[in-house]
C-alpha positions as CSV (number, residue, x, y, z in Angstrom):
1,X,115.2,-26.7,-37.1
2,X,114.5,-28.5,-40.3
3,X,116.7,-31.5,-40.6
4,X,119.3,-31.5,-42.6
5,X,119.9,-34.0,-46.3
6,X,122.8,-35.2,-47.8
7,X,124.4,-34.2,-50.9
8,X,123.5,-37.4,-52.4
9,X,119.5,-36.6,-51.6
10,X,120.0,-32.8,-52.7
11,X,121.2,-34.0,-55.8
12,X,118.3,-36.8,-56.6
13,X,115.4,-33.6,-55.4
14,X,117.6,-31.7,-58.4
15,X,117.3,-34.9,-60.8
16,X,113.6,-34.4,-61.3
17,X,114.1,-31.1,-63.1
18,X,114.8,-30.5,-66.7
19,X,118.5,-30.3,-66.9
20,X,120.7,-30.1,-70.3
21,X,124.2,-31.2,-70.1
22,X,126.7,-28.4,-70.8
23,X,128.8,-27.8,-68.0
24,X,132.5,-29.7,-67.5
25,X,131.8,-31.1,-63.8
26,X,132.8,-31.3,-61.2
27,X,135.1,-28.5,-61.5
28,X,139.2,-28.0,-60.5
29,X,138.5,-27.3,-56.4
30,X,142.5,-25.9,-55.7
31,X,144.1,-24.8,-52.7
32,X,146.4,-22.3,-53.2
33,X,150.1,-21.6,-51.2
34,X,151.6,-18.7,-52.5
35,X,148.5,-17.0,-52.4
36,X,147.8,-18.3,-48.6
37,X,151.3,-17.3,-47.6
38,X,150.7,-13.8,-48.8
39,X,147.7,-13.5,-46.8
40,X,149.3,-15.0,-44.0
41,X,146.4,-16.3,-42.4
42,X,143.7,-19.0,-43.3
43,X,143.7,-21.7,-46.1
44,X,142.2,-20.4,-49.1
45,X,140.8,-22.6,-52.1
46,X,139.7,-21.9,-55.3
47,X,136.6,-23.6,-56.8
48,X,137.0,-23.4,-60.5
49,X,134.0,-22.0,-61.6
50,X,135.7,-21.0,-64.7
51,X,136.2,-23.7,-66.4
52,X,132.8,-24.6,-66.6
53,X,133.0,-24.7,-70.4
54,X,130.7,-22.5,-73.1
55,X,133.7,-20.3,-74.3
56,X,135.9,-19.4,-71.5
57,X,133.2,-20.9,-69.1
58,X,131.3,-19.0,-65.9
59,X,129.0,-19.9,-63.5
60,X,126.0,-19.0,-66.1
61,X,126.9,-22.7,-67.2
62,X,125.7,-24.2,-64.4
63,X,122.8,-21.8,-64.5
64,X,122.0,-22.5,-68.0
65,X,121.7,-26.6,-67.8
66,X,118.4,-25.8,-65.8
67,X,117.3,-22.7,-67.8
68,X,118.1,-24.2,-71.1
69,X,116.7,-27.4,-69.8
70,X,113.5,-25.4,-69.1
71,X,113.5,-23.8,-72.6
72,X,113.6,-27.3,-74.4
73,X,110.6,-28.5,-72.2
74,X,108.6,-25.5,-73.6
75,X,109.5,-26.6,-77.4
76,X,111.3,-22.7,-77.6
77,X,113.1,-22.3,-80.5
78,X,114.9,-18.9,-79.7
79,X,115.9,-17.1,-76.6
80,X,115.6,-13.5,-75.5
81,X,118.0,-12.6,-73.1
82,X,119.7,-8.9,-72.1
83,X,122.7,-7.9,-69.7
84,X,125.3,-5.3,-69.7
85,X,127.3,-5.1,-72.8
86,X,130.2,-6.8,-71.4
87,X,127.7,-9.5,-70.1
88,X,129.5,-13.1,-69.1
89,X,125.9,-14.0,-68.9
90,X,124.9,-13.3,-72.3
91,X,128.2,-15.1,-74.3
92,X,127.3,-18.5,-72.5
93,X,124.1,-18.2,-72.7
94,X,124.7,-17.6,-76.8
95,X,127.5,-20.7,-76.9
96,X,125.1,-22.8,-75.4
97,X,122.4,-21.9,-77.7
98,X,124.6,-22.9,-80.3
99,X,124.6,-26.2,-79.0
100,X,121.2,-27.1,-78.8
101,X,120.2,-25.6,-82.0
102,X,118.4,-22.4,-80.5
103,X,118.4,-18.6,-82.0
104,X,119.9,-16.7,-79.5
105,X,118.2,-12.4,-79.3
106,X,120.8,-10.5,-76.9
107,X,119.7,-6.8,-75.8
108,X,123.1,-5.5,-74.1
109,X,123.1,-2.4,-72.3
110,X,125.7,-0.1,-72.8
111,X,124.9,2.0,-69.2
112,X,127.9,0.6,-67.9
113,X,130.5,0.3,-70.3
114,X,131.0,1.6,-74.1
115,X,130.1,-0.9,-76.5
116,X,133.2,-1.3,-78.4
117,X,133.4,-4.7,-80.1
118,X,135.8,-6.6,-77.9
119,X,135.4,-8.8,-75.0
120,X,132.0,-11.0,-74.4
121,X,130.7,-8.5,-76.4
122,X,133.3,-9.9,-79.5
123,X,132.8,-13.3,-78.8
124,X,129.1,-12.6,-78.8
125,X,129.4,-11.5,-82.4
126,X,131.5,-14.2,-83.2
127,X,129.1,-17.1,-82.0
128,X,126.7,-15.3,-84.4
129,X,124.4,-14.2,-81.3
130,X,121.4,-11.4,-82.8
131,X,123.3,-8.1,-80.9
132,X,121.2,-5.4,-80.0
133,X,122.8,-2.6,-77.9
134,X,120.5,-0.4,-76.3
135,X,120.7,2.1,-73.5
136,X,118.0,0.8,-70.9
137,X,119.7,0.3,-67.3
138,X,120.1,-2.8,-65.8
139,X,117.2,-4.1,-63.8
140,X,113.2,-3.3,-64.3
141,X,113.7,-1.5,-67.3
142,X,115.3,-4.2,-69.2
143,X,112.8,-6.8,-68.0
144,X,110.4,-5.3,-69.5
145,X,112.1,-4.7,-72.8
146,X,113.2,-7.6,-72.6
147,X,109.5,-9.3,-71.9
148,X,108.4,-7.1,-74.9
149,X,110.8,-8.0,-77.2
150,X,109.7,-11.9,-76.8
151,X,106.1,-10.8,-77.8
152,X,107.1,-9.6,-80.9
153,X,108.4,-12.8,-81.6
154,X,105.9,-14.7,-80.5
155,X,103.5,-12.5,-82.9
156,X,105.6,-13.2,-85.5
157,X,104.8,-17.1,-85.1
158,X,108.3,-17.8,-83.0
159,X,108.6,-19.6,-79.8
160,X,110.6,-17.7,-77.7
161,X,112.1,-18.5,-74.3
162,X,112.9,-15.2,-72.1
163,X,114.7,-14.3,-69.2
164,X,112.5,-13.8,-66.6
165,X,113.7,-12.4,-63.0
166,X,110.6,-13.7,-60.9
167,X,111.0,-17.3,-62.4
168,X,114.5,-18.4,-63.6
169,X,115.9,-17.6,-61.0
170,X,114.8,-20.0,-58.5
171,X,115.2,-22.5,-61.4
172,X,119.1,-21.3,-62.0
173,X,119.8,-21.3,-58.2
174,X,119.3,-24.8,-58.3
175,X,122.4,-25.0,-59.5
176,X,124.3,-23.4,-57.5
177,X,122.8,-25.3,-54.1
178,X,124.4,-28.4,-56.3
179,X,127.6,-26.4,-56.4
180,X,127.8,-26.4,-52.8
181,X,126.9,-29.8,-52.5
182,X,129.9,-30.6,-55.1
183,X,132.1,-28.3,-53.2
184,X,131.9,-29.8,-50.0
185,X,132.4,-33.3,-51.3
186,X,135.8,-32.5,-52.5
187,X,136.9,-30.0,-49.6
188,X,135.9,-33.8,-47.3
189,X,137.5,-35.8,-49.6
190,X,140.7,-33.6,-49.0
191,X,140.0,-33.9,-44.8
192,X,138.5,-30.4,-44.8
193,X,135.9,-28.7,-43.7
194,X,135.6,-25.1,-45.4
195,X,134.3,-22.1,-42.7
196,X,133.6,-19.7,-45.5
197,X,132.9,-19.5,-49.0
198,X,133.1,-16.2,-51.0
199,X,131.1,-15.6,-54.2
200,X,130.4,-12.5,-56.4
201,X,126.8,-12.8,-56.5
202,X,123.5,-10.3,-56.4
203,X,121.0,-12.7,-57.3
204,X,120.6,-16.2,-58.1
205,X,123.8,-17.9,-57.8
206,X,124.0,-16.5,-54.4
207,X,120.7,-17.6,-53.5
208,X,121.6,-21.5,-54.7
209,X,124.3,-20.8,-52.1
210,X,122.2,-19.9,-49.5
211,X,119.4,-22.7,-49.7
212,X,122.6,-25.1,-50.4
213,X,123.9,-24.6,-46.8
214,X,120.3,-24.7,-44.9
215,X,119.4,-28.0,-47.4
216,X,122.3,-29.5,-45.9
217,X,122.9,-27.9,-42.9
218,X,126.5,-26.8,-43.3
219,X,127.9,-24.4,-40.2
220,X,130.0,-22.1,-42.3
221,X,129.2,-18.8,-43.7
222,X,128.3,-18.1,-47.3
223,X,129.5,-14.7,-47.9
224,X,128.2,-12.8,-50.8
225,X,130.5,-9.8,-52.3
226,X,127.8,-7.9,-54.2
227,X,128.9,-6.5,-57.8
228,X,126.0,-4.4,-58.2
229,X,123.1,-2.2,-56.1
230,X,120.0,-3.3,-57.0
231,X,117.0,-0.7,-56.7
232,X,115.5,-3.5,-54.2
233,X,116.1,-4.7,-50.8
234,X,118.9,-7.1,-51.7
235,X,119.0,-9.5,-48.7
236,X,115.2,-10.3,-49.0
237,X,115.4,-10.5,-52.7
238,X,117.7,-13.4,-52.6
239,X,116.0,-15.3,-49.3
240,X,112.9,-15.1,-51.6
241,X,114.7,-16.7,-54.7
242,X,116.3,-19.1,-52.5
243,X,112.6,-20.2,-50.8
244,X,111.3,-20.4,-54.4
245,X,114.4,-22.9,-55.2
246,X,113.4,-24.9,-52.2
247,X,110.0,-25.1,-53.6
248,X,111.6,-26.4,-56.7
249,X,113.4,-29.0,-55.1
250,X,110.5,-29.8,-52.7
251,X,112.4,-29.9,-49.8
252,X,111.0,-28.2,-46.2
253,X,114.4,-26.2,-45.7
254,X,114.2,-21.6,-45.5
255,X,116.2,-19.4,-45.3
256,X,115.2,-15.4,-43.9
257,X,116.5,-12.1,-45.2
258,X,118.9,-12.3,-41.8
259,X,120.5,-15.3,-43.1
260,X,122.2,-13.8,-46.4
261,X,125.6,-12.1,-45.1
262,X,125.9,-9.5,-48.0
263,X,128.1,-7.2,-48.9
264,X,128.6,-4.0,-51.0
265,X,131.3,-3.0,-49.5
266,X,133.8,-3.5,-52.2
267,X,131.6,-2.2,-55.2
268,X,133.6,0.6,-55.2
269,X,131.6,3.4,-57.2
270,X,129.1,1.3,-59.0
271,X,128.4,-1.8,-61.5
272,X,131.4,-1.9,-63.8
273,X,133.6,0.5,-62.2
274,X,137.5,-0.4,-61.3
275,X,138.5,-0.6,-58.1
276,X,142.1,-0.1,-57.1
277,X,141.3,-3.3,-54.3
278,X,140.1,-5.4,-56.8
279,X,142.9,-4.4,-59.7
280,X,145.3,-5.3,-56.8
281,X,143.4,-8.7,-56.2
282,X,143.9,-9.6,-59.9
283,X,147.5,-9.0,-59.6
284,X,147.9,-10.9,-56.3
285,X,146.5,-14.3,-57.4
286,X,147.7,-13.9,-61.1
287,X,151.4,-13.6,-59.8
288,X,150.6,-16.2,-56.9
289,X,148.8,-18.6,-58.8
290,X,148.8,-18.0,-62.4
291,X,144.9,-17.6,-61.7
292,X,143.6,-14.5,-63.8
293,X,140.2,-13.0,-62.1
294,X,138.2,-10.2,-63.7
295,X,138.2,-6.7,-62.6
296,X,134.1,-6.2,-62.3
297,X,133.3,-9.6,-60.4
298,X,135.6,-12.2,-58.9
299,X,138.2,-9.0,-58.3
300,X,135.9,-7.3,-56.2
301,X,134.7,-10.1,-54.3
302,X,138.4,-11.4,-53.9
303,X,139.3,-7.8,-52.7
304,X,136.9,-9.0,-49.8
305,X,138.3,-12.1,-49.0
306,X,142.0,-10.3,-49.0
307,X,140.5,-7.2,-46.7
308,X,139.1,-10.0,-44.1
309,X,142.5,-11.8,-43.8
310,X,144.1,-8.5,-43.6
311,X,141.6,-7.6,-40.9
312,X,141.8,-10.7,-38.8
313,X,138.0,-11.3,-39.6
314,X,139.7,-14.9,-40.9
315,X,142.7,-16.3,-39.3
316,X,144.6,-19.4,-39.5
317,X,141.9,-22.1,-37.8
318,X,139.5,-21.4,-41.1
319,X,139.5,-22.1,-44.4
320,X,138.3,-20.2,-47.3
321,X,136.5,-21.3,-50.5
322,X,136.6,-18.6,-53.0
323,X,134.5,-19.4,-55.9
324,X,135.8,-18.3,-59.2
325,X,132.4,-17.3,-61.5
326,X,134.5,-16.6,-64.4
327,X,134.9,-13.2,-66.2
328,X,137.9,-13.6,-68.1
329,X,136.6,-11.7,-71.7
330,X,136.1,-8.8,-69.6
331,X,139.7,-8.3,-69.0
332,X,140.6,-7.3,-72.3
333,X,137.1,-5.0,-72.7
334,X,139.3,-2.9,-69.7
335,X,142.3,-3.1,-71.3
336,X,143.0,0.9,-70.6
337,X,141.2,1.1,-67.5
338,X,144.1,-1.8,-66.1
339,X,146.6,-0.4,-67.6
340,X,146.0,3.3,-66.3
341,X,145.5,2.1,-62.7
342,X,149.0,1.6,-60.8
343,X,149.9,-2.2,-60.5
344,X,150.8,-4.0,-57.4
């Protein structure tokens, strides 16, 4: 077994890479009680991954001080980037643009939701992000459009910066091993130490969670509530994204395909779909809390963390972290779809 570091280290191996300030950190970490009681089982605490910042914040903010960081090392003066159109991604990624005085080109796919104006997909309008809706799927398909999109520009004279699967997202899991690290420093500074953390994560910020907890050999369990089915083997995808972010960081620690507890159990029908577990997990910790998830990410993968109390798979010895990724423009994008479904 490959020895373990300390936050402290984890965070001077991040130091060396590009990295532009945009995130408020560390974020809110808060234990709920009403929401516990309900549950009536472990302690549960939220790590406020929406309030990163970058209008109405995510956890694309933490990804985007690396990716952005990388973009200003290569002298880009726009970015290409693509999602669905009701992409959390995509209205960071265009705030932060804004910020550091790049062009921001967003191709938003409207496979899984209509593209009316409202939403991220308002407030991408409204930070004065280039829209382009188009009607490739998520996955390969938009890659490459995506990858062809920045050669126009490039051929036009332009130095464009482009989303790349194979390598941002080792460099945006970075952040996300940090989150960890930040994560356990407060649950310790509180006299706790967590036995789960819950995420909403397919890709990279699931595999910064992953290579967080071999880095610095933490016994709980990352588990990952999947939002979307990939056309790819899932599991090994995100070991290998988490072995390239270890590279990154030059440190000796793997993970294997084995070691990513992943789950698509509470997808429901597919990407951007309502479930009635995850309309009834919005309601739970909005009327607990005051805590508003979103319907297509953190609902879903808090729908999982209720089902495992509810089960007995957690019980009153552990405590949860559930990590909040954001979402909150998406509510009103499902206005009808909420309102049609019964309330709990």
């Amino acid at each position: 077994m490959t020895t373990p570091i300390s936050t402290d280290q984890l965070r001077a191996a991040a130091a060396k890479m590009p990295r532009v300030p945009l995130a408020h950190l560390p974020t809110p970490l808060e234990e709920t009680t009403r929401f516990a009681a309900k549950l009536q089982g472990p302690r549960v605490f939220i790590k406020r991954d929406d309030c990163t910042g970058m209008v109405m914040g995510g956890n694309k903010t933490r990804h985007n001080e690396f990716l952005l960081g990388e973009a200003l090392k290569h002298k880009a003066d726009c970015l290409v980037w693509g999602a669905g159109v009701q992409s959390n991604n995509c209205r960071q990624t265009a705030a932060a643009c804004n910020k550091l005085g790049l062009e921001c080109h967003l191709f938003l796919s409207r496979a899984a939701h209509n593209d009316d104006i409202q939403g991220n997909l308002l407030l991408d309008h409204l930070l004065g992000a280039k829209v382009t809706i188009i009607d490739a799927p998520l996955g390969p398909e938009l890659d490459d459009l995506l990858l062809a999109k920045a050669q126009e520009l490039r051929a036009a004279g332009r130095r464009p910066f482009v989303w790349n699967r194979v390598t941002g997202r080792p460099i945006a899991a970075v952040s996300y091993a940090l989150c960890l690290a930040e994560t356990l420093d407060q649950t310790r500074a509180k006299g706790v130490e967590p036995t789960h953390v819950y995420c909403a994560a397919a890709g990279a910020t699931g595999a910064g969670l992953a290579i967080g907890k071999a880095i610095l050999g933490w016994q709980g369990q990352v588990r990952l509530l999947c939002p979307i089915r990939w056309p790819w083997d899932t599991p090994k995808d995100i070991a290998e994204v988490a072995n390239a972010t270890a590279v990154l960081l030059g440190v000796p620690h793997r993970v294997a395909a084995a070691d990513i507890d992943i789950r698509t159990d509470y997808l429901g029908e597919r990407y951007g779909v309502i479930t009635p577990g995850s309309r009834e997990a919005l309601d739970l910790l909005a009327r607990t809390e005051g805590v508003l998830l979103d319907p297509i990410y953190t609902g879903k993968a808090m729908a999982g963390l209720i089902d495992d109390a509810r089960q007995k798979r957690l019980t009153a010895k552990d405590s949860a972290v559930f990590i909040h990724t954001g979402g909150t423009p998406a509510v009103f994008a499902y206005r009808d779809e909420l309102m049609g479904m019964a309330s709990h």
